[in-house]
C-alpha positions as CSV (number, residue, x, y, z in Angstrom):
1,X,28.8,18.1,-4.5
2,X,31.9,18.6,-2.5
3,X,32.3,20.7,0.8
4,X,33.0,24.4,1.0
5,X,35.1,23.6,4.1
6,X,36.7,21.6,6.1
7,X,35.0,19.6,9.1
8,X,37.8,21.2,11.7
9,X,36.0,24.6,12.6
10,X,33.2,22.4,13.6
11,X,29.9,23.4,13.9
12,X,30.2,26.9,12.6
13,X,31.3,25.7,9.2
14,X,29.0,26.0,6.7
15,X,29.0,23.2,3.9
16,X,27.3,22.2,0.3
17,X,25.5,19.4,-0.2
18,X,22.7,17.3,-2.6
19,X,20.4,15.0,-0.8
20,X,20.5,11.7,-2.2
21,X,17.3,10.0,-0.1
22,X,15.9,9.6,2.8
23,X,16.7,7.7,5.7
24,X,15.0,6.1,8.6
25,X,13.3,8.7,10.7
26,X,13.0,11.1,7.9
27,X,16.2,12.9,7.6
28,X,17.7,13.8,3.9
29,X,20.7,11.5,3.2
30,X,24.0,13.8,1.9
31,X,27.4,13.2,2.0
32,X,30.2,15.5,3.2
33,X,34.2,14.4,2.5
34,X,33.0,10.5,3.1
35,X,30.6,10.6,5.6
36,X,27.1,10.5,5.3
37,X,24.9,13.3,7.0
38,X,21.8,12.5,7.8
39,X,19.8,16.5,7.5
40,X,16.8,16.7,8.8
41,X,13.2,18.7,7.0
42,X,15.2,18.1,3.1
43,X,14.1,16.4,-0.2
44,X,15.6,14.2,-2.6
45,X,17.5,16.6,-5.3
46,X,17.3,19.5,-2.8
47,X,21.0,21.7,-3.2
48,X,22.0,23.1,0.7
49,X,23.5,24.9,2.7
50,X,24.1,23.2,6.0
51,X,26.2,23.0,9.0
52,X,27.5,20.5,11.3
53,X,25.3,19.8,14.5
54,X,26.5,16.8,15.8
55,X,29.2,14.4,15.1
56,X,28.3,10.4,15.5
57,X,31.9,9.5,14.6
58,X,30.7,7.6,12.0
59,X,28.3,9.9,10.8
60,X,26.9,13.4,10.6
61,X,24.1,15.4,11.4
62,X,23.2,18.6,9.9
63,X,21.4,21.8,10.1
64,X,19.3,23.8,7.1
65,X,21.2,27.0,6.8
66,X,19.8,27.6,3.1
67,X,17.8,25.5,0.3
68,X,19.7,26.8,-2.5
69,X,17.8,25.0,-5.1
70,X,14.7,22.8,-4.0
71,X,14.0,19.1,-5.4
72,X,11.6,18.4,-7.9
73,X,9.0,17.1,-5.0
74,X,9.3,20.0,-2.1
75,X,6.2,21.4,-1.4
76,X,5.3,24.3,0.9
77,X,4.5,22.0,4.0
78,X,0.4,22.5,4.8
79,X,0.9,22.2,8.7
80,X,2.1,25.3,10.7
81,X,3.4,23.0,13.7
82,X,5.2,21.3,11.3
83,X,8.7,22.7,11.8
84,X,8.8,22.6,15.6
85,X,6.3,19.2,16.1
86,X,8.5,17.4,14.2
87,X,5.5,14.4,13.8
88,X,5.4,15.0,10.4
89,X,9.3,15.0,8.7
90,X,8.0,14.1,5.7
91,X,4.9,16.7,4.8
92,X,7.7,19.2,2.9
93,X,7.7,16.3,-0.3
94,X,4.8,15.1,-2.3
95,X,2.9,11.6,-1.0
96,X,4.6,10.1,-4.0
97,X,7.7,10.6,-3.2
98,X,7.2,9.5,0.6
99,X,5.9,6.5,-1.0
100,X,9.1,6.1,-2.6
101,X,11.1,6.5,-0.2
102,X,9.5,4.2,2.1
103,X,9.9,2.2,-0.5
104,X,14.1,2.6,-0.6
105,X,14.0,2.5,3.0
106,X,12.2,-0.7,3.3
107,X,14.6,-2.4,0.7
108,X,18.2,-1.0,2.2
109,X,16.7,-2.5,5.5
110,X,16.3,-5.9,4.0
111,X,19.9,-5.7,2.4
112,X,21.9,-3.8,5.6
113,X,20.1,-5.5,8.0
114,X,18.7,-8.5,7.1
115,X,21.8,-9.3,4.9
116,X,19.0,-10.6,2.1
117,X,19.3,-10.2,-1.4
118,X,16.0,-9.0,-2.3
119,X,14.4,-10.9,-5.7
120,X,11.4,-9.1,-6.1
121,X,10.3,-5.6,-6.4
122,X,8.0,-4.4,-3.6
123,X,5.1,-2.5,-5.3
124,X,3.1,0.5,-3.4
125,X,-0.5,-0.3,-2.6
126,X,-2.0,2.1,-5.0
127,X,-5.1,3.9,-3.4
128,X,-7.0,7.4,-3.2
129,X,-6.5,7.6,0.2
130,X,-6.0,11.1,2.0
131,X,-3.0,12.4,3.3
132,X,-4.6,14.5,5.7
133,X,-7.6,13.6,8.6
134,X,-6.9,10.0,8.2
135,X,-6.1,9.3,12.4
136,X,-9.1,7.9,14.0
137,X,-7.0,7.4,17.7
138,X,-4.4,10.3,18.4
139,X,-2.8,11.1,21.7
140,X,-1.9,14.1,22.6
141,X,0.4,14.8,25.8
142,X,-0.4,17.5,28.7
143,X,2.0,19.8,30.2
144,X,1.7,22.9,31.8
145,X,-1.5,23.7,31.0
146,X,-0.7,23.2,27.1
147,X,-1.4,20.3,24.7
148,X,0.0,19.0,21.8
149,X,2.9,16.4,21.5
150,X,6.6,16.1,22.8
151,X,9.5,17.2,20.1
152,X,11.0,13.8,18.7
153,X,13.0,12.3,21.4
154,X,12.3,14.8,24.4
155,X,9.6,15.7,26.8
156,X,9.5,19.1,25.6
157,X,5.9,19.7,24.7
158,X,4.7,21.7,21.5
159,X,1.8,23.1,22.0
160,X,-0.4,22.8,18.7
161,X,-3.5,24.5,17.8
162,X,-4.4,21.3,15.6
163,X,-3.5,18.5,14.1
164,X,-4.2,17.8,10.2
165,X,-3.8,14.0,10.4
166,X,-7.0,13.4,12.7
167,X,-10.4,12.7,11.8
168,X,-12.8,15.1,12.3
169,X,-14.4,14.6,15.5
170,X,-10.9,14.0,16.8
171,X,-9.6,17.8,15.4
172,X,-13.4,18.9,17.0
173,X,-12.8,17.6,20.3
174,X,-9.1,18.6,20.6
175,X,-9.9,22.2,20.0
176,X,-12.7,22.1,23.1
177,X,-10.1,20.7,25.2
178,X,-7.5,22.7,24.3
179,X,-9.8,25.8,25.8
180,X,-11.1,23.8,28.6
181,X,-7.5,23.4,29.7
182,X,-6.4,26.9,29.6
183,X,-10.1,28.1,31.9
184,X,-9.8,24.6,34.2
185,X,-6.5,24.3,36.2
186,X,-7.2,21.4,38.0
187,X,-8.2,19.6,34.3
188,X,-4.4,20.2,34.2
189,X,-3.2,17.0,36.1
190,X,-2.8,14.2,34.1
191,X,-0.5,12.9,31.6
192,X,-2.1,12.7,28.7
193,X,-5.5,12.2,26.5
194,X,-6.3,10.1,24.0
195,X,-9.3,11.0,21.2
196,X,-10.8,8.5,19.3
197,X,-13.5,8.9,16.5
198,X,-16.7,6.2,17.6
199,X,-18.8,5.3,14.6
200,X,-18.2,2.7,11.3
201,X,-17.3,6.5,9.5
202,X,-15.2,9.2,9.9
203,X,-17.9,11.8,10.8
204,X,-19.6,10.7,14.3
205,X,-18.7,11.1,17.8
206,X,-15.3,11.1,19.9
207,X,-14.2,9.0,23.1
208,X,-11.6,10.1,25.5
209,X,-8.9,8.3,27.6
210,X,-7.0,9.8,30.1
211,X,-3.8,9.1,30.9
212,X,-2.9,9.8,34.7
213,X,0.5,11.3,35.5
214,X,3.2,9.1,35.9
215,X,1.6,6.6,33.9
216,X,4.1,6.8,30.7
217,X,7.0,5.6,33.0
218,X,5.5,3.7,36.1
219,X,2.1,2.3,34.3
220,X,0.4,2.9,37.1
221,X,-1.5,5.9,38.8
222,X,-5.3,7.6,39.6
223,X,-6.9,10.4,38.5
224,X,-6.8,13.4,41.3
225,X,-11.0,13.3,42.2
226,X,-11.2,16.9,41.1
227,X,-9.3,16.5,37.7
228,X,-11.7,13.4,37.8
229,X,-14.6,15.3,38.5
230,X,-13.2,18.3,36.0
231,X,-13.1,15.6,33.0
232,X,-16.4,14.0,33.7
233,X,-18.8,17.3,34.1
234,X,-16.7,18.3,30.8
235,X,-17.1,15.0,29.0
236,X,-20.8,15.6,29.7
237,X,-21.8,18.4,28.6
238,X,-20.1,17.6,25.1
239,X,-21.7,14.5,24.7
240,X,-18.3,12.3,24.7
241,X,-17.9,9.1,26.5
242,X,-15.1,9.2,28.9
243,X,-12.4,6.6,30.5
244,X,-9.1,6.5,32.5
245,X,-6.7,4.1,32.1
246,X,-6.4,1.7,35.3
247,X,-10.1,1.8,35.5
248,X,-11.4,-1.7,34.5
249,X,-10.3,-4.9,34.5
250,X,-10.7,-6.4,31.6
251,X,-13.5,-8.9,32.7
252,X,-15.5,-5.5,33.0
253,X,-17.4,-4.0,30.2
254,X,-15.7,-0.5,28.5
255,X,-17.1,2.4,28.9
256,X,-17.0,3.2,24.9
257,X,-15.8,1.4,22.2
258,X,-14.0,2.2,18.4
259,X,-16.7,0.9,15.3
260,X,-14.9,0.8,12.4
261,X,-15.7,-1.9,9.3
262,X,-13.5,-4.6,7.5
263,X,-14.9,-6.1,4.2
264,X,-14.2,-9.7,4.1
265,X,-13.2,-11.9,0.7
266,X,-16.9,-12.4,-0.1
267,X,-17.7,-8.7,-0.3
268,X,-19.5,-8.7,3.1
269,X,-18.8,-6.1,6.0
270,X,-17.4,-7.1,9.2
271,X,-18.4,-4.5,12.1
272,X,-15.4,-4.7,14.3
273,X,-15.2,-2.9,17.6
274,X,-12.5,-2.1,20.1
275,X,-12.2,-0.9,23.5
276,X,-9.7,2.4,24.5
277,X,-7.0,0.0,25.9
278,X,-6.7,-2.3,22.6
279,X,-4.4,-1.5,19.7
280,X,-6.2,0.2,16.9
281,X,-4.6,0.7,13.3
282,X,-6.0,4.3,12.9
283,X,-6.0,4.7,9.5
284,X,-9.4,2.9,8.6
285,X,-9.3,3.1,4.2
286,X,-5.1,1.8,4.2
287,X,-6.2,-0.6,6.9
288,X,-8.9,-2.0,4.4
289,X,-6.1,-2.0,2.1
290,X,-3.9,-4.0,4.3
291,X,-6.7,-7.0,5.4
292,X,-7.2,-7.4,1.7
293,X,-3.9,-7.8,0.7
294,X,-3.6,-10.3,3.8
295,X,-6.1,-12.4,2.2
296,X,-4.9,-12.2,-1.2
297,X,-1.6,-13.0,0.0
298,X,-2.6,-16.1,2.3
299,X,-3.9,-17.7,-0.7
300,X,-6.0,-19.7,2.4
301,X,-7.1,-23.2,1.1
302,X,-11.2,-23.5,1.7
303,X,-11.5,-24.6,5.1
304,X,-7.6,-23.5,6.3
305,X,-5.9,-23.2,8.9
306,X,-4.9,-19.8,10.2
307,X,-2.6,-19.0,13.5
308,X,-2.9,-15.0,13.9
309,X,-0.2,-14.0,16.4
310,X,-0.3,-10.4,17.8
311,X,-4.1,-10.6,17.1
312,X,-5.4,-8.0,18.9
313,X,-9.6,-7.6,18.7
314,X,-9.8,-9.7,15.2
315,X,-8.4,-7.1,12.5
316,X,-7.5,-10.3,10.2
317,X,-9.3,-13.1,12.0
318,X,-12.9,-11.5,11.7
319,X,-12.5,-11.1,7.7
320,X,-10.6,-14.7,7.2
321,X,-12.8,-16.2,9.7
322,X,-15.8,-16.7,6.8
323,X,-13.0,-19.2,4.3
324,X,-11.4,-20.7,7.2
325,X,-11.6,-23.9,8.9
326,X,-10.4,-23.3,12.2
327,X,-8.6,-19.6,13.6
328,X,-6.3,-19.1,16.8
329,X,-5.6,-15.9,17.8
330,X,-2.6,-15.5,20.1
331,X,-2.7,-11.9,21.9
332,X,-1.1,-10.6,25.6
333,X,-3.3,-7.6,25.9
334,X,-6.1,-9.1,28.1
335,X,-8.8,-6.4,26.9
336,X,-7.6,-7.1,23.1
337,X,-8.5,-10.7,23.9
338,X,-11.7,-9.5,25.0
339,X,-13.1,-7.6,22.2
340,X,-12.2,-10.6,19.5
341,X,-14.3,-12.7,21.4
342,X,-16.7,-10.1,21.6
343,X,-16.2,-9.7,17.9
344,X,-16.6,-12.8,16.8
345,X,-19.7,-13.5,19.0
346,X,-21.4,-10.8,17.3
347,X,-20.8,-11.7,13.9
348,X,-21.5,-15.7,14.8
349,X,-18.1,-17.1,14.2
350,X,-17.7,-20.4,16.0
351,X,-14.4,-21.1,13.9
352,X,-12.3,-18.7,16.0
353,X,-10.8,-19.3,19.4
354,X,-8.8,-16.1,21.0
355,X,-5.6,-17.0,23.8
356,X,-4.2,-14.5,26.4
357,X,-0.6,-15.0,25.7
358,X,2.9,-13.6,25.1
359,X,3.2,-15.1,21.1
360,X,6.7,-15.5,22.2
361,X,5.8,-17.8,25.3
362,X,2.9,-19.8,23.4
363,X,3.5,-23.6,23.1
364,X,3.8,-25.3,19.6
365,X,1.8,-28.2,21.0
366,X,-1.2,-26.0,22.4
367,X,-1.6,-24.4,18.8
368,X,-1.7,-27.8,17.0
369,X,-4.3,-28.7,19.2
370,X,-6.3,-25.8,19.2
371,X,-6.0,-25.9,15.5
372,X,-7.0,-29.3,14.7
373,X,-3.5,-29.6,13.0
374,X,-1.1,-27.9,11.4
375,X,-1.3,-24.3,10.5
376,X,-1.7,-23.4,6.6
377,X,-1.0,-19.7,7.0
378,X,0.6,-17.7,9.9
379,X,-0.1,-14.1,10.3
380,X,2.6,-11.6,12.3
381,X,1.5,-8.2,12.8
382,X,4.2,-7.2,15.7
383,X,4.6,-3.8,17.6
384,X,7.4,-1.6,16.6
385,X,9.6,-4.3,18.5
386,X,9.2,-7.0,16.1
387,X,8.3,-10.7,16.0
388,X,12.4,-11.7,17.3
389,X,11.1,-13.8,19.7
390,X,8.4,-15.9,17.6
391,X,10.1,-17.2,15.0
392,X,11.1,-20.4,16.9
393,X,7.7,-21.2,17.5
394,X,7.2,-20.1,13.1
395,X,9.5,-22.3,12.5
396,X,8.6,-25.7,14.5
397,X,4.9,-25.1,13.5
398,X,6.0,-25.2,9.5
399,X,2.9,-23.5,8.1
400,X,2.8,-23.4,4.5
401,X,3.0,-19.5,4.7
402,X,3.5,-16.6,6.4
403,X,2.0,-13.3,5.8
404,X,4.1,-10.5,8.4
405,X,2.6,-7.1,8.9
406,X,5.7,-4.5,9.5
407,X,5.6,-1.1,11.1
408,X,9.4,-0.8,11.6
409,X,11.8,-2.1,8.8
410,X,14.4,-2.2,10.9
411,X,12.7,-5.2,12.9
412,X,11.3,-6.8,10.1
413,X,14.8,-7.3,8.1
414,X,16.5,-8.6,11.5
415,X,13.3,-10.4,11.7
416,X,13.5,-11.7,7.5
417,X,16.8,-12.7,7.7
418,X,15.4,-15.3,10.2
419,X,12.4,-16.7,8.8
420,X,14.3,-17.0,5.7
421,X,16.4,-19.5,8.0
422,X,14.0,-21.1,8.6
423,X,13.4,-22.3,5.1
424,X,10.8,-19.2,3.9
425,X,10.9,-17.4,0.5
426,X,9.6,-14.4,-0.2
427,X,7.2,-14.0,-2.4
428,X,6.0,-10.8,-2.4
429,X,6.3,-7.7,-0.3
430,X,3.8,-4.5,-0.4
431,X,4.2,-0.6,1.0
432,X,0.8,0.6,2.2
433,X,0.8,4.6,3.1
434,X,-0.7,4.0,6.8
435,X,0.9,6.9,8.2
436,X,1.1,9.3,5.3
437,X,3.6,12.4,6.1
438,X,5.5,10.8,8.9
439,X,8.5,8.4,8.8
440,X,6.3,5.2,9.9
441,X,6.5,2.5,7.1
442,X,4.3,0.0,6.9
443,X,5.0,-3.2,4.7
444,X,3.2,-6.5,3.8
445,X,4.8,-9.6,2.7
446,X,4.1,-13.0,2.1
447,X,6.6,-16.1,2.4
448,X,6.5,-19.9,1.2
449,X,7.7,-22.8,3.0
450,X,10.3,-24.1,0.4
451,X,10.0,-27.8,0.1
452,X,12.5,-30.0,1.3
453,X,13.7,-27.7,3.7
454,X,14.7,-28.0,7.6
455,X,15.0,-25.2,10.0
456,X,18.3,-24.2,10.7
């Protein structure tokens, strides 16, 4: 569909478009006399009415002025933050179509990126898994007396009255602190607090972290004693557990810690628990999803080898521990490394042996020894950042596969186009819906050592 007008009155311009996709972050993909424009809270087939809000050079960005004729997916969006919170770019289309598009997404990644020529077809896991009240961690930021979360790229807060993503003791808890902060002033000065649901289920109890101020940029800082003493006199009288961050070392036992349950290959349930300064994956059913698919994928030999890099408390070693022979978990979060022993103890593994460790910094030889030999199956489930900096180390230890676990496709394909350097195929890839109605995507794949091959 071709523009109405030129780009040379600028912003105040007002131009026709049809979204194509949707691109990384969320934004509808158009195109406007050769350029792409990328336009925010738009569908694939939606007709518009946009103008110009900022131009890249090399791209555009655009503003709604009028949906003149909505895609076959839009949908009134259920949230009523959801314009100004901007957490949630995708809730205005149908969970299939997210799916889909995360799908595109995680393919034009591969190919832009990671210059690969993708073979197979990556396939959605298919589940009936909600879309909404699916969060069991969520952190909300403090400001002013308000809470809610910052606008995408700012530290402009936007105060929210809820949140439709969290579990319910999480949406329970934020609606008591959200009145405690408006009758408490001195509750008022800290940074931020995190809510966690407890128990194995969704319907139990809620922990709370606090965040001192300062502590996003400077990782440091204490708790004022009377916004210490506010918190703790609130905490108790609703029953909820309550920490700061900077409080323990991680030698010293949590105040509370997350339950939730894996199943393992044999059927059995794995109780898996995990202290307010570890990683969680917060969506408990795709997270099932996702350890299964691990396992299927590992196609682990009885009595295998497993190196689990970015480990954190055992989300993939617990479950794996019961087929194989020997596990080494490589993890730098010190209170991580903690709870998998803690986690393994309780369920009586003596297979599994947990490191305090940068992956990137961990020696080949050290693994082969803590391993008995070499590794049959590598698992990388990396931060946003990516694995960059361990795929040396993949690549002199030579297991026989490698199952990565990717929140950002962007780091994964620059991350691909290595191991596939390294003499890996892919064999198969999967899109699980862990953060249904935002622009997170979260893939699966597995890759095969080819024979005969060298790293190169």
């Amino acid at each position: 569909m071709s523009s109405t007008a030129t780009l040379q009155p600028g912003r105040g311009s007002v131009h026709r478009a049809e979204i194509d996709s949707i691109a990384t972050g969320g934004a509808g993909v158009a195109r406007l006399e050769g350029r792409v424009v990328f336009i925010p809270r738009t569908v694939p087939g939606d007709s518009v009415r946009f103008r110009i809000s900022e131009d890249k050079g090399r791209f555009l960005r655009g503003e709604i002025e009028e949906i003149e004729s909505p895609g076959a997916s839009r949908r009134e969006p259920p949230c009523p933050h959801w314009a100004s919170c901007g957490g949630c770019p995708l809730q205005q289309m149908s969970p299939e179509t997210q799916a889909e598009s995360k799908k595109q997404i995680f393919i034009d990644a591969l190919v832009r990126i990671g210059k690969i020529d993708v073979a197979i077809a990556p396939e959605i896991i298919a589940a009936s898994t909600p879309e909404f009240a699916y969060r069991m961690r969520a952190r909300f930021q403090i400001k002013h007396g308000g809470i809610g979360f910052f606008a995408p790229g700012t530290r402009r807060l936007i105060p929210l009255e809820g949140c439709l993503l969290v579990e319910e003791p999480i949406s329970a808890a934020f609606s008591k602190i959200r009145e405690f902060l408006k009758l408490e002033p001195v509750a008022r000065w800290l940074e931020a607090v995190e809510i966690s649901s407890l128990g194995a289920t969704s319907d139990k109890e809620a922990g709370l972290f606090l965040y001192p101020t300062g502590w996003h940029d400077q990782g440091n800082g204490a708790l004022p004693k009377k916004t210490r003493r506010a918190w703790e006199a609130f905490s108790e009288k609703n029953g909820w557990p309550l920490a700061a961050a900077g409080d323990r070392r991680p030698d010293e036992p949590p105040s509370w810690k997350s339950r939730y349950e894996v199943e393992t290959p044999t059927g059995d349930q794995v109780a898996l628990q995990v202290s307010p300064e570890s990683f969680l994956q917060p969506n408990r059913q795709v997270n099932q999803l996702i350890v299964r698919a691990v396992f299927e994928m590992a196609a682990l030999p009885e009595g295998g080898r497993v190196l689990d890099l970015f480990c954190g408390s055992g989300n993939f070693a617990m479950p794996l521990a019961g087929r194989a022979g020997r596990i080494v978990g490589i993890e730098s979060n010190p209170f991580a490394v903690k709870d998998a022993e803690a986690n393994a103890k309780q369920a009586g593994l003596d297979n599994a042996l947990f490191i305090k460790s940068e992956a990137g910094r961990a020696e080949a030889d050290e693994i082969l020894d803590a391993l008995g030999g070499q590794p049959d199956l590598l698992i990388l489930d990396p931060p946003r950042r990516g694995a960059l900096e361990t795929i040396p180390l993949a690549a002199a230890l030579r297991a026989s596969r490698i199952v990565y676990v990717s929140c950002n496709p962007a780091t994964f394909a620059r991350d691909a186009r290595d191991i596939s350097l390294a003499g890996y195929r892919m064999e198969a890839a999967l899109i699980a819906p862990m953060f249904t109605n935002t622009a997170h995507v979260e893939s699966v794949t597995s890759w095969a050592l080819e024979s005969n091959t060298a790293p190169r």
